[in-house]
MOPAC internal coordinates of N, CA, C and O (Angstrom, degrees):
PM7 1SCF
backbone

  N    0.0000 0     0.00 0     0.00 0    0    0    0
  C    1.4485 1     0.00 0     0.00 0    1    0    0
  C    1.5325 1   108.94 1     0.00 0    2    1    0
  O    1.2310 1   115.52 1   -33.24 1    3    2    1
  N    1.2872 1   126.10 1   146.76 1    3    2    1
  C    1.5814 1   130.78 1  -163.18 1    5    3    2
  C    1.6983 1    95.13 1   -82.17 1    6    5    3
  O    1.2310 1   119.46 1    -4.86 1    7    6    5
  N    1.0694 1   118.63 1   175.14 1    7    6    5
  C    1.2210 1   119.25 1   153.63 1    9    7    6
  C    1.5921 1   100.66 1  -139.88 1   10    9    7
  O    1.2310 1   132.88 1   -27.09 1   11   10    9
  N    1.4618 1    92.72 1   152.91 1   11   10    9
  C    1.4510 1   121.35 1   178.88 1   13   11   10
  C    1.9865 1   117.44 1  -114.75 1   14   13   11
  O    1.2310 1   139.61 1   -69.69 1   15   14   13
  N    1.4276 1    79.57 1   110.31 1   15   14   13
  C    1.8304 1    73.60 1  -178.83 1   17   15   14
  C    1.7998 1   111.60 1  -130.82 1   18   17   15
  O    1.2310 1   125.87 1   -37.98 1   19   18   17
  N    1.5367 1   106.32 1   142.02 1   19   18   17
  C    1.1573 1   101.87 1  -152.67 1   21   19   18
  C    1.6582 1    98.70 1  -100.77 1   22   21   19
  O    1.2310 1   110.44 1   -37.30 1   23   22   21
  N    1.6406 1   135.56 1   142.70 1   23   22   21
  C    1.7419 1   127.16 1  -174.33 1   25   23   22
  C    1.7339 1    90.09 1   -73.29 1   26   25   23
  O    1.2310 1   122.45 1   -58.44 1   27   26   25
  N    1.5156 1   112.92 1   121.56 1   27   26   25
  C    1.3560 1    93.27 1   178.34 1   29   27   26
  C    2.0172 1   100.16 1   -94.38 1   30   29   27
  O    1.2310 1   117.82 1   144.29 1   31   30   29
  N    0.8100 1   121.75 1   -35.71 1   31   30   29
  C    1.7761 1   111.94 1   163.56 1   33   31   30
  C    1.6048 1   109.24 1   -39.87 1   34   33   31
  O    1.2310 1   125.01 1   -68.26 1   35   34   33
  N    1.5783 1   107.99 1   111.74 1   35   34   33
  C    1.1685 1   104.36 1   163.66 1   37   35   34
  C    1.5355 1    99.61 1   -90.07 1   38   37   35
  O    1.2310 1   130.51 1     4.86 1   39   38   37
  N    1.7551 1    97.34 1  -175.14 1   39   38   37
  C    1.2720 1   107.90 1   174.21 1   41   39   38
  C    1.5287 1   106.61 1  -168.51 1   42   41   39
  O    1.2310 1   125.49 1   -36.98 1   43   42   41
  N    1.8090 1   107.05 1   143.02 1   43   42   41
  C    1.4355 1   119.21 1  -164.04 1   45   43   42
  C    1.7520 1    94.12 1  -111.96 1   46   45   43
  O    1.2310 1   137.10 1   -51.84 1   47   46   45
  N    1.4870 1    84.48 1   128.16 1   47   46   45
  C    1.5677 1   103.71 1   167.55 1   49   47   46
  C    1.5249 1   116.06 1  -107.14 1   50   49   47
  O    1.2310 1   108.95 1   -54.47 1   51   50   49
  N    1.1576 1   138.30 1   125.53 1   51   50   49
  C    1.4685 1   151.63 1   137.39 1   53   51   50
  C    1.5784 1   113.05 1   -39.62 1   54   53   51
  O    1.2310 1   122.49 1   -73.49 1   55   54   53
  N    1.1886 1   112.83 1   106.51 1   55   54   53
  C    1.4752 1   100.23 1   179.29 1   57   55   54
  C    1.7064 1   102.12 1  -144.61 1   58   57   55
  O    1.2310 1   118.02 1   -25.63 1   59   58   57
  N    1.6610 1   121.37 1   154.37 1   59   58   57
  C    1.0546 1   112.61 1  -175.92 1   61   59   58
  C    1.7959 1   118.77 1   -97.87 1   62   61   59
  O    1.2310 1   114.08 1   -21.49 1   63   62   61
  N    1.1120 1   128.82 1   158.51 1   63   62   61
  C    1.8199 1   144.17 1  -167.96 1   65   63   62
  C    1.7276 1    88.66 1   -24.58 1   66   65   63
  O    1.2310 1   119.53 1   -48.36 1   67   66   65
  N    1.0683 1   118.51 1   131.64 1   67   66   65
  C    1.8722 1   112.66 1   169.99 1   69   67   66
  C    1.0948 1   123.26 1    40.38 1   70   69   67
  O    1.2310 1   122.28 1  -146.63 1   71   70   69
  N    1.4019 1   113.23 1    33.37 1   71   70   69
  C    1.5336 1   114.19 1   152.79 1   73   71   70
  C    1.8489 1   106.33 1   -67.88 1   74   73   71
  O    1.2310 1   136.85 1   -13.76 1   75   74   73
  N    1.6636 1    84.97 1   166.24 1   75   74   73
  C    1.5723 1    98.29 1   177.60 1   77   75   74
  C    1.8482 1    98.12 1  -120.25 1   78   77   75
  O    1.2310 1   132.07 1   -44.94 1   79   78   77
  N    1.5499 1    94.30 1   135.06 1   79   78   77
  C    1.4312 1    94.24 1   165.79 1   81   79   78
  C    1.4118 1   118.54 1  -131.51 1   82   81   79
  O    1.2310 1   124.26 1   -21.19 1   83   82   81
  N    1.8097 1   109.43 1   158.81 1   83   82   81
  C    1.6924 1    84.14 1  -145.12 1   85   83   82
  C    1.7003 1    77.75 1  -127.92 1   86   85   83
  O    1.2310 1   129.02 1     0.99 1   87   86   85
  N    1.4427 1   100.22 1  -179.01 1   87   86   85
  C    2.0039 1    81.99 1  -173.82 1   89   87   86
  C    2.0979 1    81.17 1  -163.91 1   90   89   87
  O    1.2310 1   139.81 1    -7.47 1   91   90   89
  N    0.7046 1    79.18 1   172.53 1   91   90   89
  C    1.7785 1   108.24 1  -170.25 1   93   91   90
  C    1.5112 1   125.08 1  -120.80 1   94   93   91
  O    1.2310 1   106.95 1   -33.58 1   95   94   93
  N    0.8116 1   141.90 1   146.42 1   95   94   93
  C    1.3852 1   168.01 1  -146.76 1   97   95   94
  C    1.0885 1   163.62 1  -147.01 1   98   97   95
  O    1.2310 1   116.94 1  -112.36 1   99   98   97
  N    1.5589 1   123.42 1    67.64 1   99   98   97
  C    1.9631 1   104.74 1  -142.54 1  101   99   98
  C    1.3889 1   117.09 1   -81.29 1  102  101   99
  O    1.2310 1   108.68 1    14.98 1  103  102  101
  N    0.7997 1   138.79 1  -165.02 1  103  102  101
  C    1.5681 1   153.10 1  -176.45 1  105  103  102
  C    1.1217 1   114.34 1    36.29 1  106  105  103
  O    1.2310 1   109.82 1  -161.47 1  107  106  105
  N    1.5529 1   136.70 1    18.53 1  107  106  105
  C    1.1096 1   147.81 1  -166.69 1  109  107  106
  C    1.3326 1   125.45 1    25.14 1  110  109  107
  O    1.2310 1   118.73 1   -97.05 1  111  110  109
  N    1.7607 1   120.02 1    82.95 1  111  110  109
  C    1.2003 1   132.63 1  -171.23 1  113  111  110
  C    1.6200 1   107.63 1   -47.24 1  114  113  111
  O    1.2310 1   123.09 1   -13.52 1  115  114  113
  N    1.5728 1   111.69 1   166.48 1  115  114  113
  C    1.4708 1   129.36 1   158.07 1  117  115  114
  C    1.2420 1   111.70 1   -65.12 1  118  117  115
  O    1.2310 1   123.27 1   126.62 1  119  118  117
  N    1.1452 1   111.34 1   -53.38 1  119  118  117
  C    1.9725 1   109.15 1   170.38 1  121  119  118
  C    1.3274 1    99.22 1  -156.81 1  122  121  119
  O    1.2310 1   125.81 1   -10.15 1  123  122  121
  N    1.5655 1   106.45 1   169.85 1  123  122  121
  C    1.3659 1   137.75 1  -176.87 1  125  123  122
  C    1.6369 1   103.89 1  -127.48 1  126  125  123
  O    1.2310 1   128.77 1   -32.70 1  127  126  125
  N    1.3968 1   100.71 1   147.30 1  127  126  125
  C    1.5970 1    93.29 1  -172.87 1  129  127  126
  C    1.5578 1    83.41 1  -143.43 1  130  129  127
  O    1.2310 1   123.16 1   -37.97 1  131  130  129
  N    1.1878 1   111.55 1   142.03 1  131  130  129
  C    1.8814 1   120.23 1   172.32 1  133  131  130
  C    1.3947 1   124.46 1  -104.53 1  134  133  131
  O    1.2310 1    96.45 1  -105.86 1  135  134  133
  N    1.0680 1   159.20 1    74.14 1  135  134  133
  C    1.5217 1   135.22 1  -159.33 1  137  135  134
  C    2.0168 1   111.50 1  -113.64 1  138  137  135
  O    1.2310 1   129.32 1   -28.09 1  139  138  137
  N    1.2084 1    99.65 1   151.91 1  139  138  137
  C    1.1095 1    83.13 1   175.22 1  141  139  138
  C    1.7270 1   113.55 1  -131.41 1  142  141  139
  O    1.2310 1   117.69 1   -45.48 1  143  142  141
  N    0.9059 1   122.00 1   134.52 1  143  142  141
  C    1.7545 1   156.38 1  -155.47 1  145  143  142
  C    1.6685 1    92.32 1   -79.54 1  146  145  143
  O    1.2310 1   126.84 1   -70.48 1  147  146  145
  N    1.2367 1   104.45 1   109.52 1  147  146  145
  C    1.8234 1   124.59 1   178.57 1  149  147  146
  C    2.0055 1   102.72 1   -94.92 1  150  149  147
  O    1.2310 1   126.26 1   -33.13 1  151  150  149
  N    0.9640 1   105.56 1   146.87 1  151  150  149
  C    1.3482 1   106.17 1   178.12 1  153  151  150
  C    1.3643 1   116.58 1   -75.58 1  154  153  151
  O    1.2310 1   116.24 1   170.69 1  155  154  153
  N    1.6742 1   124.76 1    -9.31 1  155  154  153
  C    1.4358 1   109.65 1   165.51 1  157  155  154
  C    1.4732 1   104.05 1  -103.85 1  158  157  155
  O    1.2310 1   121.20 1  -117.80 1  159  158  157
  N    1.5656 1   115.30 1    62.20 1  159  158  157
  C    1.6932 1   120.12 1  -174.13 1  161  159  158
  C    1.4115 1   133.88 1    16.67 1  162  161  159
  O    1.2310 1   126.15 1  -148.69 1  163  162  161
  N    1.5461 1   105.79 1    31.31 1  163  162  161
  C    1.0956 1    88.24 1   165.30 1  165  163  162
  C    2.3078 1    93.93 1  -101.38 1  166  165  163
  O    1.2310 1   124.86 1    32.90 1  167  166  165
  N    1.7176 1   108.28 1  -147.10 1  167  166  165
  C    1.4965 1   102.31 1  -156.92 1  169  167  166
  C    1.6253 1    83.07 1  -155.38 1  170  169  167
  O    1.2310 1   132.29 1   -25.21 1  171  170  169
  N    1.5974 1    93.87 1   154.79 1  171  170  169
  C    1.3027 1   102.16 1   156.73 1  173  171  170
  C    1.2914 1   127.56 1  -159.83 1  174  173  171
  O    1.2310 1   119.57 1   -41.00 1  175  174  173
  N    1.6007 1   118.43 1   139.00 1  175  174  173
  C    1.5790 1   133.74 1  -165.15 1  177  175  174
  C    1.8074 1   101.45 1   -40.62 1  178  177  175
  O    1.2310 1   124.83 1   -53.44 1  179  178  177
  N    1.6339 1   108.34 1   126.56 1  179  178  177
  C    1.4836 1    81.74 1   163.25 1  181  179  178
  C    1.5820 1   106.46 1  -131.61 1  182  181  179
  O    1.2310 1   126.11 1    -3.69 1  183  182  181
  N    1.2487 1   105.86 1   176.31 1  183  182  181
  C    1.6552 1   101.28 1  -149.10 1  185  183  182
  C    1.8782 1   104.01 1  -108.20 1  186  185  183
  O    1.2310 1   135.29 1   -60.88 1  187  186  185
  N    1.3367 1    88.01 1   119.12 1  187  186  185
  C    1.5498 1   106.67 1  -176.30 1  189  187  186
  C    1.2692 1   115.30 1   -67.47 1  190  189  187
  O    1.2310 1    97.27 1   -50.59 1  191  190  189
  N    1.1038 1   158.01 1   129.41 1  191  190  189
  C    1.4029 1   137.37 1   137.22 1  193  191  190
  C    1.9263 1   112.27 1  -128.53 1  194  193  191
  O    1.2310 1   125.50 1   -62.75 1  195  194  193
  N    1.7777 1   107.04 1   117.25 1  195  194  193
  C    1.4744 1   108.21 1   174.02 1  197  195  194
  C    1.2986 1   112.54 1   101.18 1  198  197  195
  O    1.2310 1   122.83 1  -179.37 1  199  198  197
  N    1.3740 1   112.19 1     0.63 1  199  198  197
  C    1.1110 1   116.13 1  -158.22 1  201  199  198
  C    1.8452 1   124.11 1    89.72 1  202  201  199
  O    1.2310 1   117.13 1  -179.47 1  203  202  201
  N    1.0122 1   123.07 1     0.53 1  203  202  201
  C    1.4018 1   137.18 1  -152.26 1  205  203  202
  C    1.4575 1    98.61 1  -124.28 1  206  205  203
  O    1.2310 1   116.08 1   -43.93 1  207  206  205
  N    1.4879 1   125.06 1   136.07 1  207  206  205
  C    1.2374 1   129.69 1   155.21 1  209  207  206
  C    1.5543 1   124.36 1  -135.88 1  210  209  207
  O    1.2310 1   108.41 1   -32.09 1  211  210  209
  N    1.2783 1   139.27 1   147.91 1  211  210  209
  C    1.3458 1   136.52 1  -154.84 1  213  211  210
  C    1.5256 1   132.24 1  -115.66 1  214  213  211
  O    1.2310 1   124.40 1   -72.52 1  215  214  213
  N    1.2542 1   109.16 1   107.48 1  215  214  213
  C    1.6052 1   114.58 1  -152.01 1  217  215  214
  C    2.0641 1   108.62 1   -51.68 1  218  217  215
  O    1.2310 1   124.07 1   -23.00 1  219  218  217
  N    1.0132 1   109.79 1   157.00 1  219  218  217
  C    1.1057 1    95.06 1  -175.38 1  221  219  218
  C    1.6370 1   111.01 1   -83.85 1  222  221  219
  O    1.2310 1   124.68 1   -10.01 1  223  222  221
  N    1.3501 1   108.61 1   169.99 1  223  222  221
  C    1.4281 1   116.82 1  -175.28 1  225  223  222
  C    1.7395 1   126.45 1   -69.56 1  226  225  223
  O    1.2310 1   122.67 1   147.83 1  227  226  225
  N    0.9021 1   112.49 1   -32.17 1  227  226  225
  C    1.4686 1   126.17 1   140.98 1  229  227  226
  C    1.3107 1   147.01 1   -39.96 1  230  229  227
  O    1.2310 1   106.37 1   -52.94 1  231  230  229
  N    1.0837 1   142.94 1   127.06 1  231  230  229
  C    1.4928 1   156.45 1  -136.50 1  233  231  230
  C    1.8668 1    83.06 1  -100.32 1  234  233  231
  O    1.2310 1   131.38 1   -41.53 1  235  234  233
  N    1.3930 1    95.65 1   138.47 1  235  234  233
  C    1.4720 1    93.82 1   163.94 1  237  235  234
  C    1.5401 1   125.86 1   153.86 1  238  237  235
  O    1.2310 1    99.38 1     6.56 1  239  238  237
  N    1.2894 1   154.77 1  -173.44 1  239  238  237
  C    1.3431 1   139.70 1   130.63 1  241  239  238
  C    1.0560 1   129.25 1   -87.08 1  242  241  239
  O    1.2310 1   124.83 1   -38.50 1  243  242  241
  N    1.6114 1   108.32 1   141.50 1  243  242  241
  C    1.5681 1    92.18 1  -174.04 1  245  243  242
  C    1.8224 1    90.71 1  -135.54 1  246  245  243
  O    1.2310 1   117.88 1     5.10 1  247  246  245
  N    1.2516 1   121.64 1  -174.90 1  247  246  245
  C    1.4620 1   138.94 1  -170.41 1  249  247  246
  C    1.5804 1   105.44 1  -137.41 1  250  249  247
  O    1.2310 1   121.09 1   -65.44 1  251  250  249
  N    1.2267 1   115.51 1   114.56 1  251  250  249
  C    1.4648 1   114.15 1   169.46 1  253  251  250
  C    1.9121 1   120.79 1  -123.01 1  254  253  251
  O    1.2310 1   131.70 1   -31.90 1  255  254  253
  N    1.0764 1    95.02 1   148.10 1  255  254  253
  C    1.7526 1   102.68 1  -176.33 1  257  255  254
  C    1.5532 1   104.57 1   -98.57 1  258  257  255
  O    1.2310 1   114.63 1   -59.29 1  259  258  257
  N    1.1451 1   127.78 1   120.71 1  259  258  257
  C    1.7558 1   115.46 1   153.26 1  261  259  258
  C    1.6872 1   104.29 1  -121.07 1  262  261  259
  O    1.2310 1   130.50 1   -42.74 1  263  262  261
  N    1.2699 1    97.36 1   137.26 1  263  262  261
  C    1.2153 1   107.98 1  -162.90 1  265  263  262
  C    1.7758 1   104.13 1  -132.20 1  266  265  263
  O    1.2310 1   115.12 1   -73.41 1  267  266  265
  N    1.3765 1   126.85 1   106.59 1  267  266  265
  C    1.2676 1   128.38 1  -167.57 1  269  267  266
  C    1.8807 1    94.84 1   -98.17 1  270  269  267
  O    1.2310 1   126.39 1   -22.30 1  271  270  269
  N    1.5914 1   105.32 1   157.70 1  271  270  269
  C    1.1895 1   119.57 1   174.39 1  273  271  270
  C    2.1213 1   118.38 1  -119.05 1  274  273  271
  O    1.2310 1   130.49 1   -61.63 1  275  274  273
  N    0.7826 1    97.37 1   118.37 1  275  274  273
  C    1.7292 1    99.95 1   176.40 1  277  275  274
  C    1.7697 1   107.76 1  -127.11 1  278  277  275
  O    1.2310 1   128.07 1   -24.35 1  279  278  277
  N    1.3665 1   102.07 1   155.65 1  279  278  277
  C    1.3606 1   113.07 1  -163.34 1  281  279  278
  C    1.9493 1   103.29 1   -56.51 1  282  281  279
  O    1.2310 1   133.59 1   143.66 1  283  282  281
  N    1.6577 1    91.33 1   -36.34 1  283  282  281
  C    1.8571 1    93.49 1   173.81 1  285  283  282
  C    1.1062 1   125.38 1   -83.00 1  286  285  283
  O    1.2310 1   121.27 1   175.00 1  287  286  285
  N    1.3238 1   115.18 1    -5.00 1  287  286  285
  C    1.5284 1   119.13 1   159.98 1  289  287  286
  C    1.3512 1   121.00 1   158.79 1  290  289  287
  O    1.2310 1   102.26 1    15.56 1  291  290  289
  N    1.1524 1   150.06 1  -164.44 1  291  290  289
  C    1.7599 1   152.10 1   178.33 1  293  291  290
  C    1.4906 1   106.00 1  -107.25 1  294  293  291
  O    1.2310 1   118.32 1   -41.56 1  295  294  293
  N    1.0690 1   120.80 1   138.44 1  295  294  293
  C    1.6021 1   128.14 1   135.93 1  297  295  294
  C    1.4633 1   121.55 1   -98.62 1  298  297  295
  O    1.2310 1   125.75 1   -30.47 1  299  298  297
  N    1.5467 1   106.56 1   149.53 1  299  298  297
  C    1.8346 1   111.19 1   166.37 1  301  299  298
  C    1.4188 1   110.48 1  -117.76 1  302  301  299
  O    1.2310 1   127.78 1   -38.67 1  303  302  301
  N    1.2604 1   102.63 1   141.33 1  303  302  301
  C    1.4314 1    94.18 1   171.31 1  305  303  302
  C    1.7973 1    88.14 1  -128.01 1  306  305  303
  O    1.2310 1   131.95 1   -25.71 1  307  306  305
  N    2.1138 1    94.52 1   154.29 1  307  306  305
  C    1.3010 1   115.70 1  -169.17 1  309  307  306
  C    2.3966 1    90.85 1   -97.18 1  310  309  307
  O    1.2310 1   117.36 1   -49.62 1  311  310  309
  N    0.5869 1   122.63 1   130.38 1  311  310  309
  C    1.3714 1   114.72 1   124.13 1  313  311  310
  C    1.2114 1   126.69 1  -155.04 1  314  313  311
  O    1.2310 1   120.49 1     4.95 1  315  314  313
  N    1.4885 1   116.67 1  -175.05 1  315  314  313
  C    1.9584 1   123.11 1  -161.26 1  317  315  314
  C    0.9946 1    97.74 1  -139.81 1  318  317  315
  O    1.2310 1   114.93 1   -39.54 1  319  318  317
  N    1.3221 1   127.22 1   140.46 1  319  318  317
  C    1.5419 1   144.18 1  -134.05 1  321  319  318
  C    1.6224 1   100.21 1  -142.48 1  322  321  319
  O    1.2310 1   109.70 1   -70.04 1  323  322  321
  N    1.3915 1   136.92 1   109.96 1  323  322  321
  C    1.7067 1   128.98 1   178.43 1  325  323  322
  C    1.5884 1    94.21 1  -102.66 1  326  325  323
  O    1.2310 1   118.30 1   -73.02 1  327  326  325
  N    1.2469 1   120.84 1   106.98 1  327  326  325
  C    1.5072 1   124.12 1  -177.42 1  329  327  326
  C    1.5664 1    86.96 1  -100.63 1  330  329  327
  O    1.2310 1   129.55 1   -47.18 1  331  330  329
  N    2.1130 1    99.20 1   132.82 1  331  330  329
  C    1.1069 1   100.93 1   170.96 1  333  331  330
  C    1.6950 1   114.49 1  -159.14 1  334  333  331
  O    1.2310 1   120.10 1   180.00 1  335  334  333

């Protein structure tokens, strides 16, 4: 049976209009999935490439999920992003 475990430490990054942030990974998952968490709950896919994904151009906070997959199970990690 897989297990699912969620990073419960979040963590807030400072980042500036269209920066790229790039993040790492050990054991080299099956996939990585990114989404990011809108304040009227709904979400949206965001697009990885290299490991790297790109803050949006807009001033603001935002909440993102990355969530890796391995044959023994998934991790999530929480963090929140102040683009400014």
């Amino acid at each position: 049976m897989a297990q699912k475990r969620r990073n419960s430490c979040r963590t807030l990054l400072e980042v500036k209009k269209g920066e790229t942030l790039k993040f790492e990974i050990d054991k080299n998952p099956s996939s990585t999935l990114v989404i990011k968490l809108n304040e009227d709950g709904t979400s949206d896919n965001v697009n990885i490439e290299n490991n790297k994904i790109k803050m949006p151009s807009e001033s603001g906070y935002n909440i993102y999920e990355l969530t890796s997959v391995w044959q023994q199970g998934r991790e999530t990690f929480v963090f929140d992003v102040n683009v400014k």
